[in-house]
C-alpha positions as CSV (number, residue, x, y, z in Angstrom):
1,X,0.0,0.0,0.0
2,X,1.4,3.0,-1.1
3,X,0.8,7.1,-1.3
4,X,1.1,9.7,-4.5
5,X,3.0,12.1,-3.5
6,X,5.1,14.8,-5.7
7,X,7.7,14.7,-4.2
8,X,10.4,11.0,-4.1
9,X,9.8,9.5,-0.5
10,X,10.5,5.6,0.3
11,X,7.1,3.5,0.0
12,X,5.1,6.2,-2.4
13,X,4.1,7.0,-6.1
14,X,6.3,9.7,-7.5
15,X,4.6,11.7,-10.0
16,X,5.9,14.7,-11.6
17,X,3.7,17.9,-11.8
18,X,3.6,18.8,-15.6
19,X,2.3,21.5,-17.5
20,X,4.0,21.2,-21.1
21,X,5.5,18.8,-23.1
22,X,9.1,20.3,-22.5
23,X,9.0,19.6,-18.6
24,X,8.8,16.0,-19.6
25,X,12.4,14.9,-19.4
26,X,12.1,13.8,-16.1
27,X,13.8,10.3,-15.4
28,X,13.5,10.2,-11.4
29,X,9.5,9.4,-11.1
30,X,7.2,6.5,-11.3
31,X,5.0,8.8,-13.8
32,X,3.3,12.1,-14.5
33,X,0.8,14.3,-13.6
34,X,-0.6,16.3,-16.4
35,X,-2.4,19.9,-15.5
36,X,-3.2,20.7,-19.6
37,X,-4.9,20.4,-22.1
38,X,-6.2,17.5,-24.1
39,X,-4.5,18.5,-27.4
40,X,-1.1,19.0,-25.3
41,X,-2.1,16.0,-23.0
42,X,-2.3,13.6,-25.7
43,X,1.3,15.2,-27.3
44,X,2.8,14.6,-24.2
45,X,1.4,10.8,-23.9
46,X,2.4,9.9,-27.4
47,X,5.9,11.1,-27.0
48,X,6.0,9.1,-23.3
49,X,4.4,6.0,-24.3
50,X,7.7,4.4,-24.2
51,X,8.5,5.2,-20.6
52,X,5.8,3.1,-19.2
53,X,5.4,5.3,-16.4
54,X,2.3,6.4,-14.9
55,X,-0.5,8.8,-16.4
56,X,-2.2,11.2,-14.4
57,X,-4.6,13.7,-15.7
58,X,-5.9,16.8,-13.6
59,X,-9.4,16.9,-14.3
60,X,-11.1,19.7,-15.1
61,X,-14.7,20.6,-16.5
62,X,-16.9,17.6,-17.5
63,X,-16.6,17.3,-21.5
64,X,-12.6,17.2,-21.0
65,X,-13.2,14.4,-18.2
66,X,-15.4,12.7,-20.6
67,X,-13.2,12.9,-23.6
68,X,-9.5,12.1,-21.3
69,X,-11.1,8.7,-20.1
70,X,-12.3,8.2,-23.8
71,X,-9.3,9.1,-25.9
72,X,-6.1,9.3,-23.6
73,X,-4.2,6.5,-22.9
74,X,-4.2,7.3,-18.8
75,X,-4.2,5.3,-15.3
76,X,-5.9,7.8,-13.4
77,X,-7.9,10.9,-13.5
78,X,-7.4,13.6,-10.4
79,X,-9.9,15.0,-8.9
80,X,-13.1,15.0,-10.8
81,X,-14.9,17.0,-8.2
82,X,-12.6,20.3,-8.7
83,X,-14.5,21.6,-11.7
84,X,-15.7,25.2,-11.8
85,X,-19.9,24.2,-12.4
86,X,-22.6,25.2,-10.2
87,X,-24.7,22.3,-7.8
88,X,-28.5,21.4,-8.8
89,X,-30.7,21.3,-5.4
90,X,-30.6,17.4,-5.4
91,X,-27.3,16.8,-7.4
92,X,-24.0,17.8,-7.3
93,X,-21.7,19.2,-10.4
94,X,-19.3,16.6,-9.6
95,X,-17.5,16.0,-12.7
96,X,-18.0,12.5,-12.7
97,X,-21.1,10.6,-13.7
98,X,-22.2,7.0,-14.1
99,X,-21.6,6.8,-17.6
100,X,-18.4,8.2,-17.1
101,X,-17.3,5.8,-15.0
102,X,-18.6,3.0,-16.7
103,X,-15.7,3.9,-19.4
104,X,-13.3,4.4,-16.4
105,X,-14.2,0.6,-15.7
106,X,-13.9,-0.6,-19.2
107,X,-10.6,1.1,-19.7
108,X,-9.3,0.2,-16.0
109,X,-8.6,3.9,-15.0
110,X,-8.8,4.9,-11.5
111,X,-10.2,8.2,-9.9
112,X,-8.0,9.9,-7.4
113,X,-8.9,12.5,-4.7
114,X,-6.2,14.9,-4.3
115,X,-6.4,15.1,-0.6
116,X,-4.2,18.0,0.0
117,X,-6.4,20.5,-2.1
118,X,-9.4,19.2,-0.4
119,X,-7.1,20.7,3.0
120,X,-6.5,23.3,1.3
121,X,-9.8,24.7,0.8
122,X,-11.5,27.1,3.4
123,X,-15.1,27.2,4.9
124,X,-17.7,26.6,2.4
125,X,-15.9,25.8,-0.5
126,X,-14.3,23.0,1.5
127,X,-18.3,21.7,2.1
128,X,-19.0,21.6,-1.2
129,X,-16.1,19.6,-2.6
130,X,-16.8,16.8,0.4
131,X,-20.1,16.9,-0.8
132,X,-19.1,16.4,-4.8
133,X,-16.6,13.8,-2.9
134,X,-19.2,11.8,-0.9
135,X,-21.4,12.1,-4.9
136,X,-18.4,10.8,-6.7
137,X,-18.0,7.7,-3.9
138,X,-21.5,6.3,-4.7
139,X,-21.2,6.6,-8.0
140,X,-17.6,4.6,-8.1
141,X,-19.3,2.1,-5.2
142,X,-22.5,1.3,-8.0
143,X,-19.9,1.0,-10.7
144,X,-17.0,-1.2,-8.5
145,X,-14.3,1.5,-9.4
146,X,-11.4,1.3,-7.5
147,X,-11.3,5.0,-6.1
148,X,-8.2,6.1,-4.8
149,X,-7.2,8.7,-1.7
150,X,-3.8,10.4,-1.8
151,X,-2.2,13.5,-0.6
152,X,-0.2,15.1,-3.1
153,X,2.0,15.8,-0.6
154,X,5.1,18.3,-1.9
155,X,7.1,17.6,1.0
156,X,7.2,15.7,3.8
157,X,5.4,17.6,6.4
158,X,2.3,16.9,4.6
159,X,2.3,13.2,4.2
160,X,-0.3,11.2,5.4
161,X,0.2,7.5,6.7
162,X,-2.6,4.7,5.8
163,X,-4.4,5.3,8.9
164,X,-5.2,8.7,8.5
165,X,-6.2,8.1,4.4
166,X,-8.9,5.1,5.7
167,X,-10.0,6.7,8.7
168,X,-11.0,9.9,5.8
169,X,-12.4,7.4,3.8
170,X,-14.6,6.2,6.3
171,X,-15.8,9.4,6.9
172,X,-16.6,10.2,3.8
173,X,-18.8,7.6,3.6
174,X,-16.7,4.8,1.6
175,X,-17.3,1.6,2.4
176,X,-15.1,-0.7,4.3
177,X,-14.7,-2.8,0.8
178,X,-13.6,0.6,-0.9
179,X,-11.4,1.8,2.4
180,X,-9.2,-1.4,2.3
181,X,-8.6,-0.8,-1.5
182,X,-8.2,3.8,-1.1
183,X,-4.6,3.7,-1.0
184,X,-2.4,2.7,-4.4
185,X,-0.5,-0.4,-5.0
């Protein structure tokens, strides 16, 4: 059981934090975070295909989620419930939906919650992304996604050991099933 973190630390994921195809050239981590673009996304994949390193997308609005987890050749998707639309009364703009996931489950692609921007939100902001959160559980739980808790950490003051990532989970509502499987292997 293992963290993504941004940062190398014994036991985790190393991703590097990209946001152009030039910052690529980075030999030291396990794979790559990608905050761009799909045209410049899917650049970036085709020219690290070879690495076989890990591929994580920041999500953004829905149609981009929609058409990453269709087209890009990707192992997880970040943060689905950090998109800029406004909540229905009894639904939440979550940026993930059941048909999405449906193609996250045919493609194998894991959603990740970025746990140190969920800290790093304030008041009610910070309500409304647990809420999109809590959404976003159910939906992988009806679907038997694997979704995935890590902290993003950039250094090591902001780790998080396994016990503090379940006990989260549990309180977002995951289930014991989905808490054993939260962390990455």
């Amino acid at each position: 059981m293992s963290d993504i973190t941004l940062f190398k630390t014994e036991g985790s994921i190393f991703l590097k934090e990209i946001s152009n195809k030039t910052e690529s050239s980075f030999q030291d981590s396990n794979g790559f975070l990608l905050n761009m673009d799909e045209k410049e996304a899917r650049r970036t994949i085709e020219s690290l295909k070879k690495s076989n390193k890990k591929m994580a997308v920041l999500a953004r609005d829905d149609e981009f989620n929609r058409r990453a987890l269709e087209t890009l050749k990707i192992d997880y998707l970040v943060s689905p419930e950090n998109n800029p639309g406004k909540d229905n009364l009894k639904q939440r703009s979550s940026g993930f939906s059941h048909v999405l996931a449906e193609i996250a489950k045919k493609k194998n692609i894991q959603i990740v919650v970025d746990l140190n921007w969920l800290n790093s939100l304030q008041g009610k902001q910070k309500a409304i992304a647990i809420s999109r959160i809590i959404q976003n559980i159910k939906i992988c739980r009806k679907a038997k996604i694997d979704l995935k808790l890590a902290s993003f950490a950039t250094k090591p003051g902001n780790l998080l050991d396994e016990k503090q990532i379940k006990a989260i989970g549990f309180s977002l509502g995951m289930s014991s099933e989905q808490v054993d499987k939260c962390l990455t292997e």
